[in-house]
Each structure stands twice: as structure tokens, then as C-alpha cells.
C-alpha positions as CSV (number, residue, x, y, z in Angstrom):
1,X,104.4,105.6,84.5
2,X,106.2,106.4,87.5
3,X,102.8,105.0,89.9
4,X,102.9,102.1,88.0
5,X,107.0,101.2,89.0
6,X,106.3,101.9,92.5
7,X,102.9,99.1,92.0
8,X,105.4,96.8,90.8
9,X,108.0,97.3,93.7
10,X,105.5,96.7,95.9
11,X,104.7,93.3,94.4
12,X,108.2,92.6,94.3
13,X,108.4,92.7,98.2
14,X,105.0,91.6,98.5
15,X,106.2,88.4,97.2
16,X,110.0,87.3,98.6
17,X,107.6,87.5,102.0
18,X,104.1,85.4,100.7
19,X,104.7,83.7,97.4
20,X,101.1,83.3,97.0
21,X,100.2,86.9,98.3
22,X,99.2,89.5,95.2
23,X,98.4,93.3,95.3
24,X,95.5,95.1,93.8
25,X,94.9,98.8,92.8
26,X,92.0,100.5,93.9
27,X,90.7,104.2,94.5
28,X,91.3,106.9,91.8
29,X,94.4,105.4,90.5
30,X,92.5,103.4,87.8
31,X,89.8,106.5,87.4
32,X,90.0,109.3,85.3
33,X,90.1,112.1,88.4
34,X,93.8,110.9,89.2
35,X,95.5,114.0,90.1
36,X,100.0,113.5,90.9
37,X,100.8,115.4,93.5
38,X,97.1,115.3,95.2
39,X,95.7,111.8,94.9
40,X,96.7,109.0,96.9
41,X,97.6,105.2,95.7
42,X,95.5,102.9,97.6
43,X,96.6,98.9,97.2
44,X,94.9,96.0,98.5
45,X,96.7,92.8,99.9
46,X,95.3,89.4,98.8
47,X,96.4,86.9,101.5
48,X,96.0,83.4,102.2
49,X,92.6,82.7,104.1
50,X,94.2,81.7,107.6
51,X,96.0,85.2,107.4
52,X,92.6,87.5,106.3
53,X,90.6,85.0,109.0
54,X,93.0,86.3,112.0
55,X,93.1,89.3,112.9
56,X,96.8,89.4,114.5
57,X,98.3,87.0,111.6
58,X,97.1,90.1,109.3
59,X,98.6,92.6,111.6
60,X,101.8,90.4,111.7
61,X,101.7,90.5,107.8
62,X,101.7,94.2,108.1
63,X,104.1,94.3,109.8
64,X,106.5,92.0,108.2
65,X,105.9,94.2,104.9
66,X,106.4,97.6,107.1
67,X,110.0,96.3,107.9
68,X,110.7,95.2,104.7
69,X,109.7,98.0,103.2
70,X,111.7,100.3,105.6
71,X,115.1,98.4,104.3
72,X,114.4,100.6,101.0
73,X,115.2,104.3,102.0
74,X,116.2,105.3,98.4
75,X,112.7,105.7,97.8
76,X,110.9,104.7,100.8
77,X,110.6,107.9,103.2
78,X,108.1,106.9,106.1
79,X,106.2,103.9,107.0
80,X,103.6,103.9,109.9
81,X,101.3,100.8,110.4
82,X,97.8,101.7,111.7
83,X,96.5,98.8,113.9
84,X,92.5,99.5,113.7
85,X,90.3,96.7,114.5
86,X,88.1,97.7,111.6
87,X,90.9,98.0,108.6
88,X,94.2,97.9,109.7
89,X,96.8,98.8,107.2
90,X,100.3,100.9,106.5
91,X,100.6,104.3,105.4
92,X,103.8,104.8,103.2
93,X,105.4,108.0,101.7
94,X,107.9,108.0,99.1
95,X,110.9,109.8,98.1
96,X,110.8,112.0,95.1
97,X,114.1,110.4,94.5
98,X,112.2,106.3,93.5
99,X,111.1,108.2,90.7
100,X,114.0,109.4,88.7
101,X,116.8,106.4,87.2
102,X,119.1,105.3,90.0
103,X,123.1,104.5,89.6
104,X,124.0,101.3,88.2
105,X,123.3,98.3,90.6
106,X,126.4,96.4,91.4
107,X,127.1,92.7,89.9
108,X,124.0,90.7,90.5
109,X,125.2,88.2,93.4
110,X,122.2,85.7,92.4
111,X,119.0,85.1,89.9
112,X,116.8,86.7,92.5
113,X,117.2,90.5,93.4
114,X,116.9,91.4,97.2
115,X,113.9,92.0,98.8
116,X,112.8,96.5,98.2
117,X,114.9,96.4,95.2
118,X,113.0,98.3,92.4
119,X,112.3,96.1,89.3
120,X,115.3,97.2,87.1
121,X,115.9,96.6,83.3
122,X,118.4,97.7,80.9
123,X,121.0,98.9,83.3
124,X,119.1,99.0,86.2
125,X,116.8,102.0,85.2
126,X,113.2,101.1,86.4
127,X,111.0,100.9,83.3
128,X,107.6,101.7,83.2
129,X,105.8,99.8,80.5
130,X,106.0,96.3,81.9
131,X,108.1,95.0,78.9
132,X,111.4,94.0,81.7
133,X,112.2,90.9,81.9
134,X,110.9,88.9,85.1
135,X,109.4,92.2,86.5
136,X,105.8,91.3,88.3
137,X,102.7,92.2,86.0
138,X,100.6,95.3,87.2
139,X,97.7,93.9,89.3
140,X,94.8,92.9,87.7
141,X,91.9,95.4,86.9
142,X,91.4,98.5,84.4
143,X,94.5,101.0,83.4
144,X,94.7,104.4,84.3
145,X,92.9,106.4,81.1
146,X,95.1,107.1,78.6
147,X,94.5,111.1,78.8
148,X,95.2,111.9,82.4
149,X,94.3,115.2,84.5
150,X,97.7,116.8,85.2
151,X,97.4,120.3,85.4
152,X,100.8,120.5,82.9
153,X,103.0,118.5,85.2
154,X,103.9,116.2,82.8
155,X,106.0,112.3,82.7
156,X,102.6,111.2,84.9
157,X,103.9,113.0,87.8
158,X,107.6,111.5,87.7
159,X,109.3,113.4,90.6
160,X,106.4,113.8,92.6
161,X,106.2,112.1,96.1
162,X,103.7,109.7,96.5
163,X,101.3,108.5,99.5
164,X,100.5,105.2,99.7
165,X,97.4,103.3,102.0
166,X,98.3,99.5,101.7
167,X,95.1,97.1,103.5
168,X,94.4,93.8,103.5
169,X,91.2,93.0,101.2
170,X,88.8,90.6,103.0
171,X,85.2,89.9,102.2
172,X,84.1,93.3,103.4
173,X,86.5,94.9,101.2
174,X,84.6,96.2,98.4
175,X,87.3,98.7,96.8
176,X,86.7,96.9,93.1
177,X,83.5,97.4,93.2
178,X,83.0,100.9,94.2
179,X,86.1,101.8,91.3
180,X,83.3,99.7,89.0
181,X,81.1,102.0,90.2
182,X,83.2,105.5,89.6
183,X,84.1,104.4,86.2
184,X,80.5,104.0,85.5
185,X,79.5,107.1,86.7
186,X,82.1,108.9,85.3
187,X,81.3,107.7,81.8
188,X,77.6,109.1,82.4
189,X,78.6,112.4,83.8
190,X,81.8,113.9,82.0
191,X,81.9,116.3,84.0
192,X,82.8,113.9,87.7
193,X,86.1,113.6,86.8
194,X,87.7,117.4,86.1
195,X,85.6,118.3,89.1
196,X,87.2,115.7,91.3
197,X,90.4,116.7,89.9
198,X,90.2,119.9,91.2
199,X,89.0,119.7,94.5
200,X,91.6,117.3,95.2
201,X,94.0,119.8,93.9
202,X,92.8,122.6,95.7
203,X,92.3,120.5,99.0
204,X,95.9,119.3,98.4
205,X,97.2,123.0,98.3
206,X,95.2,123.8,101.7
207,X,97.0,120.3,103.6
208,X,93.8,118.8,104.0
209,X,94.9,116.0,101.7
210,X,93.0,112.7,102.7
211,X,91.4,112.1,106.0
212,X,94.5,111.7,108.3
213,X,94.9,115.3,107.5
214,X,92.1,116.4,108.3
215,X,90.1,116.1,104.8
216,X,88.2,113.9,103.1
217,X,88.2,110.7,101.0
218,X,88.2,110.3,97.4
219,X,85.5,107.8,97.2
220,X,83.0,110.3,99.6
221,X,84.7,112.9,97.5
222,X,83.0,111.5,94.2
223,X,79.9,110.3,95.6
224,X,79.1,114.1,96.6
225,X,80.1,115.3,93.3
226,X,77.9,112.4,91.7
227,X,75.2,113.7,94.1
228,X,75.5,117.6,93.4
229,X,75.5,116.9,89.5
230,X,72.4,115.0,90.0
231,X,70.7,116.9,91.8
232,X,71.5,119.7,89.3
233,X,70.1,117.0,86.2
234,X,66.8,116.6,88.3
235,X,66.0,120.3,88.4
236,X,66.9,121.3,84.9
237,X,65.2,117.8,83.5
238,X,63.2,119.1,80.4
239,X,64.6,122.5,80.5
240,X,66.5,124.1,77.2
241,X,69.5,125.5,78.1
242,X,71.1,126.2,75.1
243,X,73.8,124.1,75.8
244,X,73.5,121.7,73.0
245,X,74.5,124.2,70.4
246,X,77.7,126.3,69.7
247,X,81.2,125.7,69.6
248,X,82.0,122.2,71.6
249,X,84.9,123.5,73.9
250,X,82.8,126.5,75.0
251,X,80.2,124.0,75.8
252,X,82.2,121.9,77.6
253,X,83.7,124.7,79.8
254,X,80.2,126.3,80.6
255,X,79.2,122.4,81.6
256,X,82.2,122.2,84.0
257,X,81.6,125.6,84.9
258,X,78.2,124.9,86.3
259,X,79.2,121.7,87.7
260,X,82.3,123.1,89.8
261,X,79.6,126.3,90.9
262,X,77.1,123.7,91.5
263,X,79.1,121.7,94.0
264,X,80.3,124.3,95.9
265,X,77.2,125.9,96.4
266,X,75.8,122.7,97.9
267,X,78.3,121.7,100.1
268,X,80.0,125.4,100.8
269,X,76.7,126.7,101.6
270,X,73.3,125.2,101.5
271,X,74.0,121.4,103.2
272,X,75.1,121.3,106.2
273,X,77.4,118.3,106.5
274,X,77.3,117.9,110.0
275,X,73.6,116.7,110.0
276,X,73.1,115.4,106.7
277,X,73.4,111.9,104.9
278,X,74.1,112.4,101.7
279,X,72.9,109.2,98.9
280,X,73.0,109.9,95.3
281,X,71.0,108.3,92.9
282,X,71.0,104.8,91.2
283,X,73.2,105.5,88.0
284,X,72.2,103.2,84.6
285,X,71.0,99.4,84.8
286,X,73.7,96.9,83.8
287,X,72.5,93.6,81.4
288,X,70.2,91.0,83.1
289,X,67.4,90.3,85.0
290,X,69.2,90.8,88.5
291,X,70.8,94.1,87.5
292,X,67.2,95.2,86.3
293,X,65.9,94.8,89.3
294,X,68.3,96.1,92.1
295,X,68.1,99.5,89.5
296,X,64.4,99.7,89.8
297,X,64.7,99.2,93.6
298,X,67.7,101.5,94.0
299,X,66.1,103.9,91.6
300,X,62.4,103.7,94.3
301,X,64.4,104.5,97.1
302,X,64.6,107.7,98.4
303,X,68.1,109.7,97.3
304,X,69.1,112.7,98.1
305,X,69.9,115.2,101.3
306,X,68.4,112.3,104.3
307,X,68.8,113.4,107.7
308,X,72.1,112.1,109.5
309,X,71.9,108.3,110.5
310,X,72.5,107.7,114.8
311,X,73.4,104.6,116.5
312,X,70.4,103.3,116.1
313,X,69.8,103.6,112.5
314,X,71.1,100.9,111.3
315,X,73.6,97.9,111.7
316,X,76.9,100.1,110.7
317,X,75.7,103.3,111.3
318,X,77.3,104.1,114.5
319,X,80.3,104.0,112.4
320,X,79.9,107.4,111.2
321,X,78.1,109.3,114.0
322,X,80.1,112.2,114.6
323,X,81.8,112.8,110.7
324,X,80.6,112.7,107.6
325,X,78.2,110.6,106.5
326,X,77.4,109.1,102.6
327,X,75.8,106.3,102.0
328,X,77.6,103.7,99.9
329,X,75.9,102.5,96.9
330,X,78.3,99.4,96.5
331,X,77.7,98.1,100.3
332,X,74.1,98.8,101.7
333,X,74.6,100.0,105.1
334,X,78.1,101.2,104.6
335,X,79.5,104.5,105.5
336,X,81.7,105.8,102.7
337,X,82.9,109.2,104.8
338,X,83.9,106.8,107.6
339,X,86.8,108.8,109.8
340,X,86.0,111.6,108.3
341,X,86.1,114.2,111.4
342,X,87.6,117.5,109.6
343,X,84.4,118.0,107.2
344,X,84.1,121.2,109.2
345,X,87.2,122.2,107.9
346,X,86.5,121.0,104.4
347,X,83.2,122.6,103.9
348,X,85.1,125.8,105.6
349,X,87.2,125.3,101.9
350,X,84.5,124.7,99.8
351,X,82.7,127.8,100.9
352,X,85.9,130.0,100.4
353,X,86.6,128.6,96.7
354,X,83.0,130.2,96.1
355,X,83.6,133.2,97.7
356,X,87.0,133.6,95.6
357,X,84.6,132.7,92.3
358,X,82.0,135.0,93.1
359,X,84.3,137.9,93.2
360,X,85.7,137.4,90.0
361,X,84.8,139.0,86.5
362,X,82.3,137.5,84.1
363,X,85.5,136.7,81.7
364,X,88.1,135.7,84.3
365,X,89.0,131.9,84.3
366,X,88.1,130.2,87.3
367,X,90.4,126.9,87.2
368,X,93.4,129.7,86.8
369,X,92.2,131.3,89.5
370,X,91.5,128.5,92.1
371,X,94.8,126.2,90.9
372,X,96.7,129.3,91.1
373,X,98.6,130.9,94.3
374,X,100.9,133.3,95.2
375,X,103.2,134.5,92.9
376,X,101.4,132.9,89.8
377,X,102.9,129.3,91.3
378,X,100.0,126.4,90.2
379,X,99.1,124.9,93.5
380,X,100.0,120.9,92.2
381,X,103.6,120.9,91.1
């Protein structure tokens, strides 16, 4: 896959700077509600200790990286470093161009290709299934799922741009464990995934595409979802439906039907995000004594539509006064909508989708309708 060339790039020059220094994929990347064209790639550094433990050596490494990655503008478009005090990292954007087989490299001057040279094999044509000899091997966690959500874009999104957040994981960097978490909750609610899919879609179309532009985080993204589909379990709990019998793909569709309604009516009408704190529930124990516990202790606590944390809430959550706020079920105390200051905007979107839904026939297709714009032109191409 074309994502999974530019992950091996990155290693690449990741490496000719720290020979010990690795990268690891996080986010939706490795989750089923990948969307090319509308999801982000988010990679984490893994530096030595004396770099992670200073906070200008790891803006230094960024910036080393930044420059290194700037000497590759056949596929590298734009690279700004961000230098928070909280999470510093760079924001990259690629060409459209990385993705498509470039001329023929020139004699190879040495064993070692120069530093922001893509991986090549065969040629010099970047492969994509890890088989080229002395390419760097994907980071380590779980592969994308094998049946991704494309919206008939096909090749995994080959000649898309791409936006790339690169940080530096530390001890308070808990990316594995909330992808651990989406994986988990997407196994138990099928119906997380082609929801995410196509709000990101749809938020993509309307340039509020992560929150430096003004939208909202995948992660938050997908905790709200998780929340608005459990909510919707909690009041239907013991109720027949009819929605265990019949033909499997009708099912399926009315389930994601509701779901998609569900959400929208939540966060495009009834909750104000502004002065809510959204938490969902505490999703199935894992084996052992420990897990058993901290589920029965998660599963106590209160869940749900809270009112909005302030300063003094809590030891993080001034963080999040002023933007949207969801609790993080991975990191107690954590804000997961953290820079989130458009949610205005976003719940603006969210109450238009319904209003575009509600005024369709009882037979019209909804996905068609929302991933649709002008001129019949799907809004992810």
C-alpha cells in the first residue's frame, strides 16, 4: 500500500540521523475507519532516553528530521515543526506524485542510498509489500484490516496526498494503547467504524479535516461515536426490534442507518458540546484478575453526558477548558479533544448532515447522499 511506502521512507531517514531511533504507527491507520483522502497518518518517534528526557534535544531531533525531510521535494510538499511545550512534533504533506513509480535512479554511487530516498526495488519502483531487499520493516503493531473503507477509490488510496503528524512518544504517550482500545471497541460495535468513515469523509469535504483546521480528532471522533452507540444499546437494552431477522445486508444497513442518525442527533442537536464532557462506557473485561477489576470499577463509574470539567477539576483538566472535552479511557485524567477549539463549527456540520437526511425520502440512500456533491462528484477522491 501506498501509506505503508511512505512508513518505510520515513524510517529510512529516521535512521541515517539516529541509528537506534524507530517509528511507530498509531491513530486510525492500523483501525478499520481508515479513510485515503480524509484520515491522517500519525507516527511516533522512539528516541534514546537523554533525547525524550530534554525537551530542546527532542526539539533539535525535530528539527534535524524537518530538514532532512525537506531535501525530498519529489514527494515531500510542506514541512512545519510545531514547538508546543506539551507535544511538540512536525506536520508533513506529501505530493500526490511519492505515490505513483518514479524514473529510474541513476547508478548507485555506494551500498547505502542517500538520506529521503524512497526504499526502491526492482528498478527503483517503491514496492509495497515489504519483500525489497534491505528496505526497513513496517513498525511494529497490528496491520491495517485487510477490507478497507474506500468509498471506490481503489490501490489503498495511491495518488492521494497524504498528511502526516510525526511526535516524539514519551511515557505520557499513550497512542498504542488508545488504538488497543479502538480495535476493541470496534470489534464489539460493527457499526464504529463505517460511521467514523464517514464523518471523516464528510468533515474532509467541508475543510474541517483535523484540528489545525478547525475540526476534530480522530481519537475524540471515535470516542463520541462509541458513546452515541452506547447510549443508543442502553435504551433499547431488552427491546425487540426486529433486527435479528431478515435478509443480513438489509440488516446491516438499517444498523448503520440508526447508528449514523443516532450520532448526529446527539451531537447535531441534543448535547451541547460546548458545556459537556463526554465519557463513554467501560467496553468488555480482558483475561485476569487486574483487568477484572479496573472493568468493574470503570463499569461503577458514572459514564455518559457529565458536565464540562474547569481548572479546578482535576490535575489536567485545565487543558481542555475552552474546546472540547472527552474523557480518555486509556489515561485517567486525560483530555482526548485537547486543541479542539472549532467544535462549534463541527457540531454546525453535524446538525446540517441531519437536516440534509431528514429531508430525504423514505427509500433515498443516505451515504449517496451525504458522500455525494455537486455534479454527482463523491466528496473523497
Amino acid at each position: 500500500r501506498a501509506v505503508d511506502m511512505l512508513i518505510r521512507t520515513l524510517n529510512a531517514i529516521v535512521q541515517s540521523l539516529s541509528p537506534t531511533a524507530t517509528v511507530e504507527v498509531f491513530g486510525s491507520f492500523p483501525t478499520a475507519s481508515w479513510v485515503p483522502g480524509a484520515s491522517n497518518l500519525d507516527i511516533a518517534l522512539s528516541l534514546p532516553e537523554p533525547v525524550i528526557a530534554d525537551p530542546q534535544k527532542k526539539l533539535d531531533a525535530l528539527n534535524s528530521l524537518a530538514v532532512a525531510l525537506r531535501a525530498s521535494p519529489h514527494w515531500v510538499n510542506e514541512v512545519n515543526v510545531v514547538p508546543s511545550a506539551f507535544r511538540p512534533l512536525i506536520l508533513l504533506n506529501t505530493h500526490s506524485a511519492f505515490f505513483q513509480p518514479p524514473p529510474p535512479p541513476q547508478a548507485a554511487q555506494g551500498p547505502r542510498p542517500p538520506p529521503g530516498a524512497p526504499p526502491t526495488a526492482n528498478g527503483g519502483s517503491p514496492t509495497a509489500n515489504g519483500d525489497a531487499a534491505g528496505a526497513p520493516p513496517l513498525p511494529p503493531g497490528p496491520p491495517p484490516p485487510g477490507a478497507s473503507v474506500g468509498f471506490g477509490l481503489g490501490n489503498g488510496g495511491v495518488g492521494l496526498p497524504l498528511e502526516v503528524a510525526i511526535s516524539i512518544k514519551g511515557k505520557d504517550h499513550k497512542g498504542a494503547a488508545a488504538m488497543k482500545f479502538l480495535r476493541q471497541a470496534e470489534n464489539e460495535y460493527p457499526a464504529l467504524a463505517p460511521v467514523l468513515a464517514v464523518q471523516k469523509a464528510y468533515l474532509a469535504n467541508r475543510g474541517l479535516r483535523g484540528v489545525y483546521k478547525g475540526g476534530i480528532g480522530s481519537y475524540s471522533r471515535a470516542l463520541m461515536a462509541l458513546h452515541s452507540m452506547q447510549q443508543a444499546a442502553s435504551k433499547s437494552a431488552g427491546a425487540e426490534d426486529g433486527s435479528g431477522a431478515g435478509d443480513d445486508d438489509a440488516r446491516d444497513a438499517k444498523i448503520l442507518g440508526e447508528s449514523l442518525l443516532s450520532f448526529l442527533e446527539m451531537y447535531g442537536h441534543t448535547v451541547d458540546l460546548t458545556k459537556a464532557s463526554i465519557k463513554v462506557h467501560a467496553l468488555k473485561p480482558g483475561k485476569g484478575k487486574k483487568a477484572a477489576e479496573a472493568h468493574e470499577a470503570a463499569r461503577k463509574a458514572d459514564w455518559g453526558v457529565l458536565p464540562a470539567s474547569t481548572s479546578g477539576d482535576g490535575p489536567r483538566a485545565a487543558m481542555g477548558s475552552g474546546t472540547l472535552q472527552v474523557q480518555d479511557p486509556t489515561q485517567t485524567g486525560n483530555n482526548a479533544g485537547i486543541g479542539c477549539f472549532g467544535v462549534v463549527g463541527v457540531q454546525t456540520a453535524f446538525k446540517d448532515q441531519l437536516k440534509q437526511l431528514m429531508a430525504l425520502p423514505a427509500d433515498a440512500s443516505l451515504l449517496q447522499h451525504l458522500l455525494t456533491g455537486a455534479a454527482g462528484k463523491v466528496c473523497v477522491v
